[in-house]
VOBA-1610 file (N, C-alpha, C; in pm, whole numbers, padded with zeros to 5 digits, always signed):
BEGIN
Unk+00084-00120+00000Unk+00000+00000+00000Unk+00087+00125+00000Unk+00030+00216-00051Unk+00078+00351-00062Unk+00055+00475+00065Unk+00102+00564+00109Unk+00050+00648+00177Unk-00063+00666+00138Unk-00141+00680+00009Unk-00249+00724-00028Unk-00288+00579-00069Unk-00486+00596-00080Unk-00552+00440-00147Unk-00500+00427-00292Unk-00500+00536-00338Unk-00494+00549-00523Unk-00406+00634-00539Unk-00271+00635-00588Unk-00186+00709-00587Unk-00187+00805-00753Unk-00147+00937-00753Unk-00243+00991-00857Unk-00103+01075-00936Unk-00061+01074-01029Unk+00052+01161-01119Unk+00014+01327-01093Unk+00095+01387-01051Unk+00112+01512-01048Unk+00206+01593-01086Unk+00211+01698-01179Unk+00320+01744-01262Unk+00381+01828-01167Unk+00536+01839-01184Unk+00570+01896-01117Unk+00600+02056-01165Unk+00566+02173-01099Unk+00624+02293-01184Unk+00621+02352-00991Unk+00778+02383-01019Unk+00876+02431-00929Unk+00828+02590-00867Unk+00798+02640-00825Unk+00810+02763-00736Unk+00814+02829-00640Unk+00886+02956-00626Unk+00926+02988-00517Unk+00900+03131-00482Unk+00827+03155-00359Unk+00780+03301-00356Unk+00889+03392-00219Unk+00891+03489-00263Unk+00966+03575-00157Unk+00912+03587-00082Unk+01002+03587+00040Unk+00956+03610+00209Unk+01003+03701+00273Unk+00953+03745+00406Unk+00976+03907+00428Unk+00990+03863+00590Unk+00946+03800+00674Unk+00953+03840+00819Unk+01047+03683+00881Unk+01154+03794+00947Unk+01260+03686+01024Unk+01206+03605+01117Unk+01257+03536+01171Unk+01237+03421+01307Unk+01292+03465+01420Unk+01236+03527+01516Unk+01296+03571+01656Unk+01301+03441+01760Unk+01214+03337+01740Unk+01175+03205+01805Unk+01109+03123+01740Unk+01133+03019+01822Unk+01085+02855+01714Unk+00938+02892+01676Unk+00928+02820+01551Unk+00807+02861+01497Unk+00759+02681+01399Unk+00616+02685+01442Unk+00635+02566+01424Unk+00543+02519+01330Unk+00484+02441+01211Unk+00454+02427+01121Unk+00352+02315+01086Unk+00229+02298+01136Unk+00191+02187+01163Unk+00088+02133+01024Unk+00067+02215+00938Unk-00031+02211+00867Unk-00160+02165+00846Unk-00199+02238+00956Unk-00366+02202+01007Unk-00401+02294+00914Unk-00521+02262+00830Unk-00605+02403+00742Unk-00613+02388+00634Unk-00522+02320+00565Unk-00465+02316+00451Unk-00602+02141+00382Unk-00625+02131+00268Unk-00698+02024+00203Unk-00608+01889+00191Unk-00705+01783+00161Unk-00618+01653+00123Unk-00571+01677-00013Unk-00441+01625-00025Unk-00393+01608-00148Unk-00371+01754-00184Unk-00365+01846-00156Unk-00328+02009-00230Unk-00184+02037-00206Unk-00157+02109-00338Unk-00042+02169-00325Unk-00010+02254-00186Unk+00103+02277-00082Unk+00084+02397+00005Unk+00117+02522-00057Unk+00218+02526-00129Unk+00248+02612-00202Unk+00268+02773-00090Unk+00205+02884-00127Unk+00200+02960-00043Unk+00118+02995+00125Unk+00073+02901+00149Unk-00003+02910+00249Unk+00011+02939+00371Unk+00153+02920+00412Unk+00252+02975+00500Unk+00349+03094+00488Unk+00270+03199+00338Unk+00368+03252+00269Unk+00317+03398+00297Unk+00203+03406+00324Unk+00101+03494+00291Unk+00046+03520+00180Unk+00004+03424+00121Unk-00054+03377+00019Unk-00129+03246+00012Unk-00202+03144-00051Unk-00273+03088-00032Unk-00203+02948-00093Unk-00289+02846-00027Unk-00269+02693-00121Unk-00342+02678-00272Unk-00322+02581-00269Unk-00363+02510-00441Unk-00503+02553-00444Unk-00555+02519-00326Unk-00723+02521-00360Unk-00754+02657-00224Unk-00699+02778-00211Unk-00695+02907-00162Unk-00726+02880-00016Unk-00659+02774+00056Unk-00675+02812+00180Unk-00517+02889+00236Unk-00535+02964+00322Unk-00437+03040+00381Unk-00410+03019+00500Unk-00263+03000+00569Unk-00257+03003+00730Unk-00175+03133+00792Unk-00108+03149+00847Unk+00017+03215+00943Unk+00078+03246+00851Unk+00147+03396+00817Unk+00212+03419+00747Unk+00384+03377+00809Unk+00403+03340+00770Unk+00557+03287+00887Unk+00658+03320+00777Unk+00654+03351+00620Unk+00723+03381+00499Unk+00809+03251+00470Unk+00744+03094+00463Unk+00779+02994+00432Unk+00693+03009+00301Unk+00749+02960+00168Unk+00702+02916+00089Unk+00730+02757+00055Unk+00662+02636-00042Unk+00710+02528-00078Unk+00718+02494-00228Unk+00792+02415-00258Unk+00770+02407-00382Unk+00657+02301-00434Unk+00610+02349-00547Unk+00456+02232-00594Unk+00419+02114-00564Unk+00504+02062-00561Unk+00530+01930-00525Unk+00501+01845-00373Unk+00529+01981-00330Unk+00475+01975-00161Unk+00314+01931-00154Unk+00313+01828-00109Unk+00140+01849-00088Unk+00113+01812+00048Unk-00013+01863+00103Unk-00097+01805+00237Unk-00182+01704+00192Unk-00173+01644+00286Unk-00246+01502+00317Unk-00295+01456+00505Unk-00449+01436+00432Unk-00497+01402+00575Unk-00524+01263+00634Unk-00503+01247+00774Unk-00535+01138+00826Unk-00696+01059+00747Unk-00643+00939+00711Unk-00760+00849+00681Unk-00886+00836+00777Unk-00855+00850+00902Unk-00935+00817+01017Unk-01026+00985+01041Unk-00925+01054+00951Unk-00986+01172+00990Unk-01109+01247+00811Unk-01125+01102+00784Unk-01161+01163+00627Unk-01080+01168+00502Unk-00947+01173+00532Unk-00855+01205+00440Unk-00797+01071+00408Unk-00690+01068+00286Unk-00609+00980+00209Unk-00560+00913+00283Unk-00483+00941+00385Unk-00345+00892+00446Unk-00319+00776+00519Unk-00274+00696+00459Unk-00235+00583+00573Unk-00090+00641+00622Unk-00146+00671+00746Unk-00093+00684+00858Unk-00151+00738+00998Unk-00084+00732+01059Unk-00152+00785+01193Unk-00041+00779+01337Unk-00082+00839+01428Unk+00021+00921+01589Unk+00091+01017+01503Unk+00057+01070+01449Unk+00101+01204+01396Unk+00121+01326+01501Unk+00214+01393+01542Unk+00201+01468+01627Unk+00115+01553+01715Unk+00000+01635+01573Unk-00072+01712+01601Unk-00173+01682+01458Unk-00281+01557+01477Unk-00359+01557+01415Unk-00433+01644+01318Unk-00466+01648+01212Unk-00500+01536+01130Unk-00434+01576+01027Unk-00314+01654+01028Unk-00286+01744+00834Unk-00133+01663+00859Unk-00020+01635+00748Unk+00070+01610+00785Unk+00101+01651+00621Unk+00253+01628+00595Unk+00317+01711+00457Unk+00413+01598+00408Unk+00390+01582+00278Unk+00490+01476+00147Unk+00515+01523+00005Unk+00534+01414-00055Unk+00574+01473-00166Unk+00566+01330-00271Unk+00489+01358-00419Unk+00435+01230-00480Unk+00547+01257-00591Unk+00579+01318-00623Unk+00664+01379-00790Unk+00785+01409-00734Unk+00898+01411-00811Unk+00998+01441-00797Unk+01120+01342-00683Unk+01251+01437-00690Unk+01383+01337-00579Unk+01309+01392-00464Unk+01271+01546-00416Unk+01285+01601-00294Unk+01126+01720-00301Unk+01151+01741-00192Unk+01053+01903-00162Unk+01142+01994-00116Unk+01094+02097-00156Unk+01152+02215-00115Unk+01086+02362-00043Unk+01183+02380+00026Unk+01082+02507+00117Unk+01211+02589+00134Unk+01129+02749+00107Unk+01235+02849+00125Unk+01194+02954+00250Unk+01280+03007+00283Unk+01260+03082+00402Unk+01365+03167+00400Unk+01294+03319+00296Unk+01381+03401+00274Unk+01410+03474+00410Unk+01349+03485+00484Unk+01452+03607+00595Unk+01535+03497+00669Unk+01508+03410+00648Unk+01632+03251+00711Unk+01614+03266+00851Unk+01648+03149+00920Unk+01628+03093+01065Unk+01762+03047+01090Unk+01827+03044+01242Unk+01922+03010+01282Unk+01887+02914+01411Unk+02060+02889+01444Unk+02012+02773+01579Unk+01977+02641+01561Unk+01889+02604+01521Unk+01854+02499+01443Unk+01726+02455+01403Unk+01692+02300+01366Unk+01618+02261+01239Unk+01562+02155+01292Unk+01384+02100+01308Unk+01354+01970+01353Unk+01253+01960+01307Unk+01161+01835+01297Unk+01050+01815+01286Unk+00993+01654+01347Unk+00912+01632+01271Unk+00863+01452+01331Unk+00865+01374+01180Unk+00879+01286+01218Unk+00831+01184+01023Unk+00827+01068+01101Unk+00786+00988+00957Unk+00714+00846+00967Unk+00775+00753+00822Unk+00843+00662+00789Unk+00909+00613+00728Unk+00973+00487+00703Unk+00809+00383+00684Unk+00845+00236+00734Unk+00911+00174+00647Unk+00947+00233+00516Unk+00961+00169+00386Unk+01140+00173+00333Unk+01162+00303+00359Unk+01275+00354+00257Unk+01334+00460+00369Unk+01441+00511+00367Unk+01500+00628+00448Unk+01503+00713+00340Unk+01527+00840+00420Unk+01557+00943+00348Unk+01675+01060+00399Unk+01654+01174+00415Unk+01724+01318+00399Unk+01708+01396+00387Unk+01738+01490+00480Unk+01684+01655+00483Unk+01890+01710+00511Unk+01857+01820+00357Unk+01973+01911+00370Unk+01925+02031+00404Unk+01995+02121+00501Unk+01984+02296+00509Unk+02090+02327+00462Unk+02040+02443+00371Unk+02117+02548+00300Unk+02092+02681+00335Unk+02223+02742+00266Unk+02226+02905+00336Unk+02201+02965+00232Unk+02148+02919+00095Unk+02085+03008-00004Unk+01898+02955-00009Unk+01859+03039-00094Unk+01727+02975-00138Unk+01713+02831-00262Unk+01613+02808-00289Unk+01602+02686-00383Unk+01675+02559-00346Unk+01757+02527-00196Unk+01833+02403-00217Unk+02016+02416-00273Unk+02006+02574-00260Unk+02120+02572-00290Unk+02278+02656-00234Unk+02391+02671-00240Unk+02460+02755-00197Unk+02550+02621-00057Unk+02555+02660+00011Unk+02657+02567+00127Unk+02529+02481+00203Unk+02590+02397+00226Unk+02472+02292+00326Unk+02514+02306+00475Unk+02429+02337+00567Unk+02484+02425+00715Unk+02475+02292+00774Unk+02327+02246+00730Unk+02325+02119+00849Unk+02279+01910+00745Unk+02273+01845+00761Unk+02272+01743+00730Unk+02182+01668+00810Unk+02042+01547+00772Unk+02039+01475+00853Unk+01998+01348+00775Unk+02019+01231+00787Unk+01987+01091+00740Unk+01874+01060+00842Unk+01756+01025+00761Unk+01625+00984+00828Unk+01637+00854+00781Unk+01633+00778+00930Unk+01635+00609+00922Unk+01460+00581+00898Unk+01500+00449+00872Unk+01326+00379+00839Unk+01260+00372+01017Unk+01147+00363+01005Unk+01108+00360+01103Unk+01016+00223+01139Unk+00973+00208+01285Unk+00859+00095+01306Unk+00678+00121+01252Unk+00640+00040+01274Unk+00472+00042+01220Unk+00411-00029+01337Unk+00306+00058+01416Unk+00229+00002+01527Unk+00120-00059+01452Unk+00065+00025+01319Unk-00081-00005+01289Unk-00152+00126+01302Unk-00104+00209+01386Unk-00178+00326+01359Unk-00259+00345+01525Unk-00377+00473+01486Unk-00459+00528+01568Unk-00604+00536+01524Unk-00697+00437+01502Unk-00691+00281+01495Unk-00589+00220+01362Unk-00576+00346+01264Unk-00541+00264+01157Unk-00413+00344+01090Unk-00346+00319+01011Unk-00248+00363+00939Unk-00105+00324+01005Unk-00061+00273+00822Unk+00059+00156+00836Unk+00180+00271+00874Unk+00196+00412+00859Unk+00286+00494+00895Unk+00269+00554+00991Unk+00300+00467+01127Unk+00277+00511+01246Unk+00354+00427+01320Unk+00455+00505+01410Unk+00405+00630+01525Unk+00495+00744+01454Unk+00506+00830+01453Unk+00593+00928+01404Unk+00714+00985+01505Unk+00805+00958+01451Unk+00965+00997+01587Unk+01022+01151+01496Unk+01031+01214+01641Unk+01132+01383+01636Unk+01238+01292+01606Unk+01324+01426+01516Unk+01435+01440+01466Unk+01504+01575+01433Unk+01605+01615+01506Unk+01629+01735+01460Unk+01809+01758+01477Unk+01847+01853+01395Unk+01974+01892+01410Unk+02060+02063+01436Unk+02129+02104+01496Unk+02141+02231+01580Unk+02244+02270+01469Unk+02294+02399+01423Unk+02356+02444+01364Unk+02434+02610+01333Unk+02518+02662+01300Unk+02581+02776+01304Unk+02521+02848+01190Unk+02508+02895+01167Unk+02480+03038+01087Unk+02324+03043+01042Unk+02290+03085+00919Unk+02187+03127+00874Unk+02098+03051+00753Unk+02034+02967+00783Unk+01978+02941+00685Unk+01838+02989+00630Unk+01871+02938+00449Unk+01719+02991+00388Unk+01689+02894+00316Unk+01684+02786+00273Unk+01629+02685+00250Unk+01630+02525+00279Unk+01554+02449+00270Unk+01539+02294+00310Unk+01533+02260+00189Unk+01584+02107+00193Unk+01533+02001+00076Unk+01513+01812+00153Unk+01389+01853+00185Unk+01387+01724+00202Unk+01354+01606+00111Unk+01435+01490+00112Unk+01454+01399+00041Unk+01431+01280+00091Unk+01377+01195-00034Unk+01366+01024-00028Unk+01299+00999-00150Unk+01228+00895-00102Unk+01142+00825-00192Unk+00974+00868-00231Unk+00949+00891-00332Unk+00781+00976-00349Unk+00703+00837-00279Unk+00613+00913-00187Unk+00538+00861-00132Unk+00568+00785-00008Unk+00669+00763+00025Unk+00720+00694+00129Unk+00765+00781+00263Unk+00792+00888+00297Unk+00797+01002+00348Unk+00705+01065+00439Unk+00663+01073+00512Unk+00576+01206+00577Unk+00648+01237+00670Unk+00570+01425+00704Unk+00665+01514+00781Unk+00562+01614+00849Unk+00542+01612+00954Unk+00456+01691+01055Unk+00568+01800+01175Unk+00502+01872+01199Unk+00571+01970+01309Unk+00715+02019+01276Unk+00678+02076+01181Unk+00873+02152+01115Unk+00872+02261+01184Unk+00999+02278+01276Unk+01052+02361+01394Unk+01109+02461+01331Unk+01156+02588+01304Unk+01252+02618+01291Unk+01341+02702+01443Unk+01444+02723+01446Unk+01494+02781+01532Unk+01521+02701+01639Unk+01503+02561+01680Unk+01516+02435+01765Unk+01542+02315+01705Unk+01659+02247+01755Unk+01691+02123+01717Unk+01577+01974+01732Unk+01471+02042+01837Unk+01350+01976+01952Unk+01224+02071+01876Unk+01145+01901+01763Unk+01027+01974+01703Unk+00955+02029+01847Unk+00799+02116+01806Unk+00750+02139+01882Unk+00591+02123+01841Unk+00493+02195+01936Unk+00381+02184+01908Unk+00306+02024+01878Unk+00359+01907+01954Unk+00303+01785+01945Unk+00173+01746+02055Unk+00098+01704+02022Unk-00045+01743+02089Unk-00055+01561+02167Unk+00014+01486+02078Unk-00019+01321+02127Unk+00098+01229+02151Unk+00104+01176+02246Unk+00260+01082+02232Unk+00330+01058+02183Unk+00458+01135+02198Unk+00565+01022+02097Unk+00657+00954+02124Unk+00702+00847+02041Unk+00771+00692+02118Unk+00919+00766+02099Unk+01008+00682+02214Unk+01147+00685+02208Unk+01200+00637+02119Unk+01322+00724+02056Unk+01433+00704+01935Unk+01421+00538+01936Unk+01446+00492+02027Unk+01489+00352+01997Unk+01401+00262+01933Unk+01266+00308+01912Unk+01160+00305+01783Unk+01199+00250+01625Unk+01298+00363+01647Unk+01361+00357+01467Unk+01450+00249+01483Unk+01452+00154+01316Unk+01484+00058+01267Unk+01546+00079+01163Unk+01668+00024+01185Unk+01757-00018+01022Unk+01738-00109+00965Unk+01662-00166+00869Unk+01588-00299+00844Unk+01739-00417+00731Unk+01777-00530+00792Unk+01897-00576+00732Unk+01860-00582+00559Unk+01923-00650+00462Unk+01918-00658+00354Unk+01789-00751+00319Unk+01786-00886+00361Unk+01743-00966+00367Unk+01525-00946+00417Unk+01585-00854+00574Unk+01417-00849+00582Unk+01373-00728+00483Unk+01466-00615+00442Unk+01428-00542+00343Unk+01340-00616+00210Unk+01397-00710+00191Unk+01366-00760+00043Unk+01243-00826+00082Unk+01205-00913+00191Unk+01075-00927+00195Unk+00995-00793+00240Unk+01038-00743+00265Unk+00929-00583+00317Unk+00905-00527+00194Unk+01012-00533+00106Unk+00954-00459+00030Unk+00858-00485-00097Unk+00883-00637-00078Unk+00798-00714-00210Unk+00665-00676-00150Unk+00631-00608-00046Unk+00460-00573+00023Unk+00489-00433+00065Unk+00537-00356-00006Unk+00565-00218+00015Unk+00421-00132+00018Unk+00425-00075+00151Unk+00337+00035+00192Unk+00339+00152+00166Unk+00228+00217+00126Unk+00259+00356+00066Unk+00188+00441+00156Unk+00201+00589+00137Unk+00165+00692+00250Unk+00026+00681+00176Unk-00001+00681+00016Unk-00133+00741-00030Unk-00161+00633-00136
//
């Protein structure tokens, strides 16, 4: 299975909107508001999503590719569930990565939560916009365990992850595999996501899956949608 029941082709066309107000403190990103399956696009930008909903202007933009997706249990696509802060969470179906810019840039550091029973992935920070210029911070997102969910969804429980860093950054690229990925509660300014409303399990959760049980896991590969 997929994160989603029916997994659906979406073209990708790249953009990026300018941002105007700095980060004095962690600011945290939960994407409650936002539709199933929509681009976020500007919605955190002061500007609107795919289908014109608007949140917090915080001057995060994403690139197209970014989409919201809601808990199954909650109406929406998603297999998954213990999502931090119910029911909206953020992936990506097209493309290597997503991207989010944050022109007045954040310092200190970088965290969020994910869920990732299938494939690992990667989140780089950069000190330019688009993904590009010096990489400040680095992190390798291991695969994770599967409880079954809250009653249901195979991408669950979701584990913090974050990394602390020197100077200034203005953009993310998080990376892996389309559809295999989800990402709730993006921190900026703290290594320690924030704003989590429901339990979350200890690091020792996450799993490096050997070669061997990989290859049977994956001949029954689970998807977010």
């Amino acid at each position: 299975m997929n994160i989603i029941a029916n997994a659906k082709k979406y073209t990708l066309i790249l953009f990026l909107a300018g941002m105007s107000n700095a980060y004095a403190a962690p600011m945290v990103l939960d994407f409650e508001g936002l539709d199933d399956l929509e681009s976020i696009g500007d919605f955190y930008n002061g500007g609107t999503s795919q289908n014109g909903n608007s949140g917090t202007n915080f001057g995060v933009a994403f690139s197209q590719n970014t989409l919201a997706i809601i808990d199954s249990d909650a109406s929406g696509s998603g297999n998954f569930g213990g999502e931090p802060s119910p029911d909206t969470i953020m992936f990506f179906l097209t493309g290597a990565d997503a991207i989010m810019n944050v022109a007045a840039g954040f310092d200190t550091g970088f965290s969020f939560f994910y869920s990732a029973i299938n494939n690992a992935g990667s989140v780089n920070v950069f000190d330019e916009l688009n993904g590009t210029g010096n990489i400040l911070a680095s992190l390798n997102i291991p695969i994770t365990s599967s409880d079954g969910g809250d009653p249901n969804g195979q991408f669950s429980p979701f584990f913090d992850i974050g990394v602390a860093f020197s100077g200034t950054a203005m953009s993310v690229s998080f990376a892996g595999v389309q559809n295999q990925i989800g990402f709730d509660n993006i921190t900026f300014g703290s290594d320690t996501p924030g704003g989590a409303t429901t339990a979350i399990p200890e690091p020792s959760g996450l799993l490096l899956f050997g070669l061997g049980l990989a290859g049977i896991y994956f001949s029954r590969k689970k998807k977010l949608v």
